[in-house]
VMD Tcl script that draws the C-alpha trace (Angstrom):
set ca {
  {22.52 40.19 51.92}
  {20.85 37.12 50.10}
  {21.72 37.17 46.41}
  {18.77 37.44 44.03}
  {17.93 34.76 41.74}
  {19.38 34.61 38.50}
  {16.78 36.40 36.09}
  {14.65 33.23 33.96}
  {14.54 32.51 30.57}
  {11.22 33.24 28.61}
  {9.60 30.17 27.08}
  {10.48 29.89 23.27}
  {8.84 27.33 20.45}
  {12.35 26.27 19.84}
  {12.89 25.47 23.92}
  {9.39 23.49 23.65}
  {11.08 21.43 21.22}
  {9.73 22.79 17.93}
  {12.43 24.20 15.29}
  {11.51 26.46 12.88}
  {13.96 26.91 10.95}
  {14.55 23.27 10.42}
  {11.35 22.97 9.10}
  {11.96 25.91 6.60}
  {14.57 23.75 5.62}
  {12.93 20.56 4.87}
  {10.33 22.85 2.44}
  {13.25 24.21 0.65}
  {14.60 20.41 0.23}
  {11.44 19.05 -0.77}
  {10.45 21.64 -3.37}
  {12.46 19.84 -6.45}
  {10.76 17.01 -5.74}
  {7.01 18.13 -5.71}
  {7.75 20.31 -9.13}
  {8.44 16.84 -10.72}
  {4.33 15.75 -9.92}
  {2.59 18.88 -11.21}
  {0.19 18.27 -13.66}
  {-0.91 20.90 -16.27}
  {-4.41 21.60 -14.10}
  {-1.97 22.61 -11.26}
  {-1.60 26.34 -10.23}
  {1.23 28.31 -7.75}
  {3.70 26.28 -5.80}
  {4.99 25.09 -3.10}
  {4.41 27.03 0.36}
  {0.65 28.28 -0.07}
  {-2.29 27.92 2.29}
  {-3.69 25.39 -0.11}
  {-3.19 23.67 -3.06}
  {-4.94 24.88 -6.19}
  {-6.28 22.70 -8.83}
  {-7.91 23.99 -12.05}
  {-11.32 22.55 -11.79}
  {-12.48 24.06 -15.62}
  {-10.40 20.50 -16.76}
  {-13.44 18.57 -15.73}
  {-15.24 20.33 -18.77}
  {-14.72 17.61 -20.70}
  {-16.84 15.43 -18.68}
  {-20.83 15.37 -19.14}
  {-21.28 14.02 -15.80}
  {-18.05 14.13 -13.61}
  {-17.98 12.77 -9.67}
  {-15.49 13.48 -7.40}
  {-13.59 10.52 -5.61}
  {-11.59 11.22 -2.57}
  {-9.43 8.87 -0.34}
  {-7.34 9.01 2.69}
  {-4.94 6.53 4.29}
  {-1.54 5.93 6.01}
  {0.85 3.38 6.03}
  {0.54 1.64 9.35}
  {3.43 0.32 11.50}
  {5.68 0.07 8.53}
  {7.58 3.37 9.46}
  {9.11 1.88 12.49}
  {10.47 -0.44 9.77}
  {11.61 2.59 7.83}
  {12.56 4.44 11.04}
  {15.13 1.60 12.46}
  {16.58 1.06 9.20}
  {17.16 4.78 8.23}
  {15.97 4.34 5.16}
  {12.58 7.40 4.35}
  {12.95 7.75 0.65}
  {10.49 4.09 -0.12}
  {7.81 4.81 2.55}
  {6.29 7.57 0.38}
  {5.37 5.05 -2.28}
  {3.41 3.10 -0.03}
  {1.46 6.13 1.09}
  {0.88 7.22 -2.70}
  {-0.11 3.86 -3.42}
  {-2.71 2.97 -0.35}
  {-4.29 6.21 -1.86}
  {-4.73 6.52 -5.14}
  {-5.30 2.36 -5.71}
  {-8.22 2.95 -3.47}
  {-9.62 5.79 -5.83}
  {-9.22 3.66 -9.28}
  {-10.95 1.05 -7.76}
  {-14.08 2.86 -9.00}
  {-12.97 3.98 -12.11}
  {-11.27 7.72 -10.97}
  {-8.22 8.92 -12.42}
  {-6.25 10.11 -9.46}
  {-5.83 14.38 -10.40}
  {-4.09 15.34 -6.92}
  {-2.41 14.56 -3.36}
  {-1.85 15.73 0.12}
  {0.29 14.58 2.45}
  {0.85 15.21 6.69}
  {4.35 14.04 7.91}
  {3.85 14.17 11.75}
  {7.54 13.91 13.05}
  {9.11 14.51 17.11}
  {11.95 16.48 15.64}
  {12.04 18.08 12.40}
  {15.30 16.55 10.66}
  {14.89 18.20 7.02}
  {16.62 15.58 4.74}
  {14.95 12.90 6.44}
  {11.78 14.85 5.86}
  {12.78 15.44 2.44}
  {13.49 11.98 2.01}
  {9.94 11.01 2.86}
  {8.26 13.62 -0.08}
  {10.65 12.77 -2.55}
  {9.46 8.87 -1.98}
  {5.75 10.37 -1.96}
  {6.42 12.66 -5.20}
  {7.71 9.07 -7.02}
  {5.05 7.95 -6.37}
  {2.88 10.50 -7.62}
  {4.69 10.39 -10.62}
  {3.89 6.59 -11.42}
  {0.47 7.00 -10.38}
  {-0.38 10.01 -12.74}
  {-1.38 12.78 -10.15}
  {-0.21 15.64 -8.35}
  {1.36 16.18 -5.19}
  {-0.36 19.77 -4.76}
  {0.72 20.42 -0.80}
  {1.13 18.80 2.88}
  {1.72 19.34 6.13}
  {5.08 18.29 8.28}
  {4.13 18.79 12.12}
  {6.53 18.59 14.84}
  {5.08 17.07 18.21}
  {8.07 16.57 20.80}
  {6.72 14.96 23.89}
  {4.17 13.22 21.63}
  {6.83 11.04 19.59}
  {10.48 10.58 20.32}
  {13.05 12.70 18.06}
  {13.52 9.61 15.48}
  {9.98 8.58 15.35}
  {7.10 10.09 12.44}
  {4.36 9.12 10.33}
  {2.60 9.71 7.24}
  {-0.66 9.91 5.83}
  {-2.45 11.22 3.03}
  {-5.27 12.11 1.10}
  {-6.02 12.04 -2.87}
  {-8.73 12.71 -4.65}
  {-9.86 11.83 -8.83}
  {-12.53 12.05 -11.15}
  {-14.79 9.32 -12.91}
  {-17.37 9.62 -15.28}
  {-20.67 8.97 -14.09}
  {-21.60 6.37 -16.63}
  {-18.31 4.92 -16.33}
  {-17.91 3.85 -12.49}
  {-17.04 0.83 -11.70}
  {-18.61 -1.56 -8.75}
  {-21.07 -3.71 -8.15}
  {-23.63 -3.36 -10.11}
  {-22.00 -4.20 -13.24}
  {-20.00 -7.95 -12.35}
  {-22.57 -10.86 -13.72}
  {-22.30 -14.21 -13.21}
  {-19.90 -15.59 -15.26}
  {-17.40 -12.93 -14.79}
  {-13.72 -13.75 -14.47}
  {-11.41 -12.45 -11.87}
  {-8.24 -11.35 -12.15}
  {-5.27 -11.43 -9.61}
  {-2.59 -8.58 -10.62}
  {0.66 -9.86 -8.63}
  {1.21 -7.87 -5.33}
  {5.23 -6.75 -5.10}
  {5.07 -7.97 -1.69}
  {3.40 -7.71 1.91}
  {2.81 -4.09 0.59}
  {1.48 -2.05 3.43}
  {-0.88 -4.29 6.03}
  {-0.59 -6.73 8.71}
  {3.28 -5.00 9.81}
  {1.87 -5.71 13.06}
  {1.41 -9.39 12.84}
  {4.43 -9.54 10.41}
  {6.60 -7.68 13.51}
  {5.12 -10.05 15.80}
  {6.50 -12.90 14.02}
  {9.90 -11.56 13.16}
  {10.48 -9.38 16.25}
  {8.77 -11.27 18.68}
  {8.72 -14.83 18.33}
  {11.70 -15.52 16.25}
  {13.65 -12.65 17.57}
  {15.67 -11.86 14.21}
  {17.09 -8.67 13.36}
  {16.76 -6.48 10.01}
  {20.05 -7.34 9.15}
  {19.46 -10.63 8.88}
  {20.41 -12.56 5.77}
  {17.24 -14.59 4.48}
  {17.85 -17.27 2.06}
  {14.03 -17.23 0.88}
  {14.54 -14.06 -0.27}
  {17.80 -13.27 -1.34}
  {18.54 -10.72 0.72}
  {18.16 -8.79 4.22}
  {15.12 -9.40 6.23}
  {14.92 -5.39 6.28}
  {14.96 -5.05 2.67}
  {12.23 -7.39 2.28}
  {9.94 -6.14 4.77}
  {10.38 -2.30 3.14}
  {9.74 -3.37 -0.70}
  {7.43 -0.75 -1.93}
  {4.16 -1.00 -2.19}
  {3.17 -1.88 -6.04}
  {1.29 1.24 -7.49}
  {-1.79 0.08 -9.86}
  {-3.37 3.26 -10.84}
  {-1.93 4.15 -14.47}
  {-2.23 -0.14 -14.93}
  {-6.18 -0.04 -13.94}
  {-6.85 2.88 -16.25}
  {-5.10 1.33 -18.83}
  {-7.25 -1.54 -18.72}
  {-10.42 0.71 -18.39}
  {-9.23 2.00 -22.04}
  {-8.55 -1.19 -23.59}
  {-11.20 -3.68 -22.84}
  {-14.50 -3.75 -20.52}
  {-14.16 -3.91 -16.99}
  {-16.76 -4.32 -14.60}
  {-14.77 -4.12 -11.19}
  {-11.63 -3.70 -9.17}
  {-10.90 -4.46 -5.82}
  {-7.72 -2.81 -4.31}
  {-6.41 -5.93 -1.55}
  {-5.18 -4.17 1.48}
  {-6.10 -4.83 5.32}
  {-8.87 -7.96 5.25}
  {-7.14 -10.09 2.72}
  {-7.90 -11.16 -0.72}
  {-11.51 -12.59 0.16}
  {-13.23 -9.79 2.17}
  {-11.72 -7.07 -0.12}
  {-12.98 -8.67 -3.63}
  {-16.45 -9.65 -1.17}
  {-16.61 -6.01 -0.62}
  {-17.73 -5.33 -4.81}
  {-19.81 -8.88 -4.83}
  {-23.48 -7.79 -5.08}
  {-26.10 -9.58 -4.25}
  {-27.05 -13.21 -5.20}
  {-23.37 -13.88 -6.31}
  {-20.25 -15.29 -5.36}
  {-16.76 -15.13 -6.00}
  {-14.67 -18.05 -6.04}
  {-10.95 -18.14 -6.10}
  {-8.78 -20.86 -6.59}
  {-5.08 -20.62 -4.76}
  {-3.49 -23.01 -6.98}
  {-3.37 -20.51 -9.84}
  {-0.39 -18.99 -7.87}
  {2.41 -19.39 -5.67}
  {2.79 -16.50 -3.00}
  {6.37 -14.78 -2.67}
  {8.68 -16.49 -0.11}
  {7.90 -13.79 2.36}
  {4.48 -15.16 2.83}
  {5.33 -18.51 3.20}
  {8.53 -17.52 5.71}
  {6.03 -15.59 8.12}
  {3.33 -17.93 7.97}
  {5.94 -21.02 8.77}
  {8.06 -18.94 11.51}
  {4.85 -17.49 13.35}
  {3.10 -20.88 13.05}
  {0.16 -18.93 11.47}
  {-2.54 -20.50 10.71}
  {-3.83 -20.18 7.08}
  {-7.36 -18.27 7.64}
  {-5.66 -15.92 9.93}
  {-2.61 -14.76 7.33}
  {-4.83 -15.17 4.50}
  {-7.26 -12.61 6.20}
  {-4.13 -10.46 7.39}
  {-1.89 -10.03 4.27}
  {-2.27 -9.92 0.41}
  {-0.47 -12.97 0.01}
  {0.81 -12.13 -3.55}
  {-2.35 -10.37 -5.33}
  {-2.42 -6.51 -4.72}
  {-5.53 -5.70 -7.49}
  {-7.85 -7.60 -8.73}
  {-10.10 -6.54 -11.93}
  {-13.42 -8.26 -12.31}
  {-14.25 -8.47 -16.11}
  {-16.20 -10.40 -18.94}
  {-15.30 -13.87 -20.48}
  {-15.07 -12.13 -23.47}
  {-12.30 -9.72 -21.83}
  {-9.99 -11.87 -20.38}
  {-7.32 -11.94 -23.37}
  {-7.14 -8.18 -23.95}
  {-7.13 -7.51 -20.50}
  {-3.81 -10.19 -19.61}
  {-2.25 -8.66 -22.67}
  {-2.74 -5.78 -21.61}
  {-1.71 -5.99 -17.88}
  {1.59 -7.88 -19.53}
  {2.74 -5.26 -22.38}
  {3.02 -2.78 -19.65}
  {4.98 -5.32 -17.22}
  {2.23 -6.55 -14.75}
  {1.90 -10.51 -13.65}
  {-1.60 -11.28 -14.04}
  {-3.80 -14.51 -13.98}
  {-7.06 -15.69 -14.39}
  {-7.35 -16.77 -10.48}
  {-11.40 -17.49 -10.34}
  {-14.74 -16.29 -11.44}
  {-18.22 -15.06 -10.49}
  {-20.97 -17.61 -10.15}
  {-24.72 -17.23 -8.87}
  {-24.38 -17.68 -5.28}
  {-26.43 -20.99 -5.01}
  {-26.25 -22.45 -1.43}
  {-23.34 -19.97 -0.43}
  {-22.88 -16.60 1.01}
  {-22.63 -13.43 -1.05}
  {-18.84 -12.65 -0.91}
  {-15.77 -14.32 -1.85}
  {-13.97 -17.86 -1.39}
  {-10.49 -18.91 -1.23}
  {-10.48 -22.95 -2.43}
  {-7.50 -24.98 -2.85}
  {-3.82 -25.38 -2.01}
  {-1.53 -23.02 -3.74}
  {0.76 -24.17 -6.36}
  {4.20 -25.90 -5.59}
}
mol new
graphics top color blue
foreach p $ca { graphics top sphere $p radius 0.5 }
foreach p [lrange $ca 0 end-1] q [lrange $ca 1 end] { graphics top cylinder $p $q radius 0.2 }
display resetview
């Protein structure tokens, strides 16, 4: 008599590749970490539906608008992924954020953040909020919930990315932009800490591709590993901008992120002016200068890929210049004068990069 088949399994979550428990975990890791960004407007904890923020602190504001941003880090988690190193990352994300919202004047009041992961491993999780809650810390705002999703099939067990969303406040009579630069304005470059968080995909082109060189690798240029270079944190400006807001008149930021120096500042150019910038008021970092010599990249094409040193720039009076660089410098930022706003005359509206940087 034929045997009968063995009796089968049920399908579980956990044999579809999604672990519970594991995520559990990470929550219970991460919660230290998210305590240390909670703001006084913050209500609950950890593990709700939603994060609650007490709106009755905009009171204080005769006319208060709502900014909101969302963003991610790009391919600079495979850079985080290969080294093993998730605790940095989260500044990046923080800082792609909330230096978007005090471009217009907002003070950055709260976070979210979605981990997206192919296997739940909780420290490494927890590794990744405590680098977003650091964050949160130096930019002033709350991390006030998230999201960690496990997709196996969708991304291998080591791979994940980030992404968040923040949102601040501004008074309505104080927002920055446009309409307030003149001719005559000066602009000021606020030193980026690095490549920050664009062009990974040209920069892993270069490394990866063409020159073939390996994290590990000892660069002279920069003093150490190619690996530690590429994951320097992204600079967060935030508290800086708002400090500057406080001080002395400012009439616009422009956050430089994917585009470049020139089409970012050209994006708070109005009409009938024209920003002109002059590189040899600075010397980009070595890493600029090692990717554009190794990848043989042409100068338009990097310049209009990475920051190439200046991560903010603030667009302000004549008359504000000196209170603004002493500001910018008591609280430990590199700043220049790097240009200034003229009528536009024969040229486009938008912004010009003129020179040769300095030796």
């Amino acid at each position: 008599m034929p045997e009968s088949p063995a009796p089968r399994t049920g399908a579980s979550y956990a044999a579809a590749g999604v672990d519970i428990e594991a995520g559990d975990r990470a929550v219970e890791l991460m919660k230290d970490w998210v305590r240390k960004t909670r703001r006084p407007e913050v209500l609950g904890g950890i593990g709700g539906f939603a994060g609650l923020f007490d709106a009755s602190a905009l009171k204080r504001y005769e006319r208060p608008l709502l900014a909101s941003a969302t963003d991610g880090v790009g391919t600079k988690v495979d850079l985080a992924r290969r080294l093993g190193v998730y605790d940095t990352i989260g500044h990046d994300l923080v800082g792609m954020v909330v230096d978007d919202l005090v471009v217009c004047g907002a003070e950055p009041l709260f976070m979210t953040d979605y981990i997206c992961v192919g296997k739940v491993h909780p420290e490494r999780v927890a590794a990744v909020v405590k680098g977003i809650a650091e964050g949160c810390v130096l930019a002033g705002c709350a991390l006030v919930g998230g999201e960690t999703a496990e997709h196996p099939g969708l991304l291998g067990p080591d791979e994940f990315d980030v992404a968040g969303a923040g949102t601040g406040v501004v008074e309505a009579d104080r927002l920055l932009g446009a309409d307030r630069i003149r001719a005559g304005d000066a602009v000021i470059a606020m030193a980026s800490s690095g490549l920050h968080s664009n062009g990974y995909s040209l920069v892993r082109h270069v490394v990866f591709d063409r020159a073939g060189w390996s994290l590990e690798r000892e660069v002279a240029e920069f003093g150490r590993t190619l690996g530690e270079e590429l994951l320097e944190p992204t600079r967060i400006y935030s508290l800086d901008c708002l400090a500057l807001t406080r001080t002395t008149d400012v009439h616009a930021f422009s956050h430089v992120t994917g585009g470049g120096l020139a089409a970012n500042l050209a994006r708070v150019i109005p009409e009938g002016l024209h920003a002109t910038i002059d590189r040899a008021t600075w010397r980009p970092a070595p890493v600029f200068e090692v990717i554009a010599e190794v990848g043989g990249v042409e100068r338009l094409e990097i310049e209009k890929t990475l920051n190439m040193g200046v991560g903010m720039i603030a667009v302000v009076p004549a008359e504000s210049v000196d209170p603004a660089l002493a500001t910018l410098a008591d609280r430990g930022v590199d700043a220049w004068v790097a240009g200034e706003i003229t009528e536009r005359g024969g040229q486009a509206t938008g912004a010009t990069l003129v020179g040769d940087h300095a030796a």
